[in-house]
N, C-alpha and C positions, 0 to 999 in steps of 0.2 A: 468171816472166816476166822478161825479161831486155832493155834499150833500150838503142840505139846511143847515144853521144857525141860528136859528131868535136872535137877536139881541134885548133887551129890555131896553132901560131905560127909564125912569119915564113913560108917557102912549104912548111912542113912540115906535113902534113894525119894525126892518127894517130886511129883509133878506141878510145875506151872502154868496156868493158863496163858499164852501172850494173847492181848486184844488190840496190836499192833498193827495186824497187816489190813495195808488198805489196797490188796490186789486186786480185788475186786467186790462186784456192790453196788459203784456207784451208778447212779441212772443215767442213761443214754438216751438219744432218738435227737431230734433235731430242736432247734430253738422257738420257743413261741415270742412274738413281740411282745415287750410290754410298754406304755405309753411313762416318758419320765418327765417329773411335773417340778419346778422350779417353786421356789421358797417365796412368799408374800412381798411387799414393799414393807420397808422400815426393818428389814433384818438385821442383828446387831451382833449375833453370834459370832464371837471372833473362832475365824479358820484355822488359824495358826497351828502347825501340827504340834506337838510334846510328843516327846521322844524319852519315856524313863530308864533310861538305860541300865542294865543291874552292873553290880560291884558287886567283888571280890576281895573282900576290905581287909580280912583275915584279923577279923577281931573276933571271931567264933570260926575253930576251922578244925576236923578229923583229919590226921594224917595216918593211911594207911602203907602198903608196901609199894602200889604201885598209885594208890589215887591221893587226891586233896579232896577232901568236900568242905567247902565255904560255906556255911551257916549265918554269916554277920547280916543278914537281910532277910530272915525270917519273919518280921514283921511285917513286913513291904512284901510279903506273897512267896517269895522264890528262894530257892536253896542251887547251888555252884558245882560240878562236880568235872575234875577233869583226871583223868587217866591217862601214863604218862608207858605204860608197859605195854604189847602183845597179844594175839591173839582176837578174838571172837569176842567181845563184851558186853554183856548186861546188864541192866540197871536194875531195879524194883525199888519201888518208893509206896510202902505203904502208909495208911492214914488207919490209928487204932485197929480195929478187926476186920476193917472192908475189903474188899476186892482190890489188887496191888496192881499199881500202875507199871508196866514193862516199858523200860526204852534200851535203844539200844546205842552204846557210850560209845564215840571213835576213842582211838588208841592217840590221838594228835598230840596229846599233853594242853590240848585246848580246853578251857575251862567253858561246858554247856550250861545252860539256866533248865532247871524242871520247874515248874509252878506248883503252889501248894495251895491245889484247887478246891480240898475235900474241906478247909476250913480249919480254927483251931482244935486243937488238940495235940495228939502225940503220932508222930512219926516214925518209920524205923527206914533205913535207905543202906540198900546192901547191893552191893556187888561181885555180881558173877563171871567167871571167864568158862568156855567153852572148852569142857576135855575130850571129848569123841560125840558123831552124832548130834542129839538133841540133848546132849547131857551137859551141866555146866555143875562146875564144884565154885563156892563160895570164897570170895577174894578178902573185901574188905566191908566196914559196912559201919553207920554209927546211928545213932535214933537220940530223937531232941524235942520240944513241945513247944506248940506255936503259938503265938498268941495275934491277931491280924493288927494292924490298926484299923482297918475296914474290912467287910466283906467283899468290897471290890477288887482291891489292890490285889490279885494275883490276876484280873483280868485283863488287867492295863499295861502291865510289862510284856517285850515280849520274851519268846522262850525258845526250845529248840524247836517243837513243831511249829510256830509263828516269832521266822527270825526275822529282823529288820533291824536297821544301825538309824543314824540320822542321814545317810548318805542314801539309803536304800531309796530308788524311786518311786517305788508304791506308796510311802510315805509324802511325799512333795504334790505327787497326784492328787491324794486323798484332798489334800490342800486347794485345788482347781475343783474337784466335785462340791463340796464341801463351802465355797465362795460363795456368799450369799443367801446362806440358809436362814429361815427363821428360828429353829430351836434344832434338839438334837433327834429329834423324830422326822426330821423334813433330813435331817444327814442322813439319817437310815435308810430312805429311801432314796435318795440320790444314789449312794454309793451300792444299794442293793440294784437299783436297777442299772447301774454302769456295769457290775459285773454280770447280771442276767443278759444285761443285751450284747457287752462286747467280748465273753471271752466263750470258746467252740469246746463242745466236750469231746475228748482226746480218746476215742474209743480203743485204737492203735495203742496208745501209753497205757492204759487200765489192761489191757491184756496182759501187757507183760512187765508192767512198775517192779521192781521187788519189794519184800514185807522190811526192808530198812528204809523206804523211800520218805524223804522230808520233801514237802514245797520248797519253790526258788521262785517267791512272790516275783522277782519282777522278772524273769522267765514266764512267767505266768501272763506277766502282764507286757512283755514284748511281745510274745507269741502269739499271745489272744489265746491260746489253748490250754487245756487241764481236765481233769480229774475232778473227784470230790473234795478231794483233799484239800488241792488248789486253790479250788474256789471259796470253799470253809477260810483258809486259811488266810487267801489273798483281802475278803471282805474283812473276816474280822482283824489283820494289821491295820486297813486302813481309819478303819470304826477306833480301835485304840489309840492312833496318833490323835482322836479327835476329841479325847479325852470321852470315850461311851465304852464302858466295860461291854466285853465281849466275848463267851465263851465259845471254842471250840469243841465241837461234840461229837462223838463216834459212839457211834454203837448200829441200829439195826433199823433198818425201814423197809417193812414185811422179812422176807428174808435177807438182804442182803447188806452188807456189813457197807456202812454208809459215815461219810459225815456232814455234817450239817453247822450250823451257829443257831446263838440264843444272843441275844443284848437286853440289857438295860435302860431305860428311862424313867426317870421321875416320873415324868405321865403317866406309865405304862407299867412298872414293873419291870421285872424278866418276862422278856415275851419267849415264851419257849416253842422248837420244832415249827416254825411259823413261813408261809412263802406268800401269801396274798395281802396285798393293802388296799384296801374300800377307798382310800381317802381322808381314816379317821382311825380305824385300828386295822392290825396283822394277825391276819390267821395265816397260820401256815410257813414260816419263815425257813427254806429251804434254797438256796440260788441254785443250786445243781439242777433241781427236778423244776425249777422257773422256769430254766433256761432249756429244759428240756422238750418233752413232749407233749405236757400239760396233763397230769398224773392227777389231778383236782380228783377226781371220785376214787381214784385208790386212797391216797392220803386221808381225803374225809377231812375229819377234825382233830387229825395227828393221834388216835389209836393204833394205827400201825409204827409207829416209831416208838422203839425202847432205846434209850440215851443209856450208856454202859457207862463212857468216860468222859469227864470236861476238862480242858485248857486253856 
């Protein structure tokens, strides 16, 4: 699902696409079993969660009228942005000419993490406040050039759509799946089949979520219940405390506006749009639609999925 923006300033009227809302999309129908298979003898892979938490260090920082943005950890993946004024607020974080990532900013004076997923280059990060309708005039805004230390490092923090602290218990969990693994391919699957088999998709909450709605991983993970989002989002914190880059991904599977994950391994690569494992590699890596109906011949070989945005 995809909502207009109009955008105004001085008599200049331009629309924005938001790719925001995850009201609905995600796949339903009931749980299939899937068998979960424990890590070899002599496993050596320390469990221990990492927690990189971002800083606000204010050794690179935009001060606008009502925002701060924190730039001092641009290399490390992520940029700072907190808003201290009223109102209805928007974000957009573009990367050179691409398609511009929408969030939507509280008013708390709390400083959020965005990820700066599209890679190096040049950014521009403007915000918007709501004057009537679907129309929002331009607040404040500053654009800066990134340079990574890795192509991982915006995978492994987290952000506003995948929040966790070192207190969050999705993270300590991740810690008990994760015991005894042999490499970080035997975690992927651990943790992909804990959330395939334990948590019920929330047919009730996709009905009526709204298009600002964030996860509350360990809501997610007390309830046993969620959404795509959820699930997207509960997997890939747990995958990052375990030090395995993990992007969060929205966009489209056939029609319906969906999220999913991708991860990384040495082994493997980016295994991308993937939900089935042989025992050796993942086709398919999807938890929503695992846990759902067993969509296997829709899916296919992930031709029905168009990936819009990663986090």
């Amino acid at each position: 699902m995809k909502r207009g923006l109009d955008i105004v300033r001085l008599t200049f009227v331009a629309v924005l696409v938001l790719a925001i809302a995850l009201t609905a999309g995600c796949a339903e129908g009931n749980k299939t079993k899937v068998t979960e298979t424990n890590g070899g003898e002599g496993a050596s892979r320390d469990s221990r969660p990492v927690v990189l938490v971002p800083r606000a260090d204010g050794t690179l920082i935009f001060e606008g009228t009502s925002s701060l943005i924190d730039a001092s950890h641009l290399e490390d993946g992520y940029v700072m942005v907190k808003y201290s004024g009223d109102g209805r607020i928007k974000m957009q974080l573009t990367h050179d000419d691409q398609e511009p990532y929408t969030y939507d900013l509280p008013t708390s004076g709390v400083f959020q993490t965005f990820p700066l997923t599209s890679g190096n280059g040049h950014y521009t990060l403007n915000i918007y406040r709501n004057i009537s309708g679907d129309k929002y005039a331009f607040v404040d805004g500053a654009s800066f050039d990134v340079i990574l230390k890795n192509e991982f490092t915006p995978f492994l923090h987290p952000s506003q759509y995948v929040d966790y602290t070192e207190e969050t218990a999705a993270v300590a969990h991740s810690e008990v799946l994760a015991q005894g693994a042999s490499d970080d391919l035997d975690v992927v699957k651990r943790i992909y089949y804990y959330v395939v088999n334990n948590i019920v998709y929330d047919m009730d909450k996709a009905k009526n979520v709204p298009s600002s709605y964030l996860p509350d991983l360990d809501d997610t993970l007390h309830t046993k219940r969620g959404i795509c989002f959820d699930y997207a989002a509960l997997m890939t914190a747990m995958l990052r405390v375990q030090r395995i880059p993990t992007r969060l991904v929205i966009g489209y599977a056939g029609k319906d506006y969906h999220a999913w994950i991708s991860v990384y391994t040495p082994e493997t690569g980016w295994i991308d749009g993937i939900i089935h494992f042989d025992g050796k590699n993942w086709v398919l890596m999807d938890p929503t639609f695992a846990a759902g109906r067993g969509l296997a011949d829709y899916i296919g070989d992930g031709s029905n999925y168009n990936a819009l945005f990663y986090y």
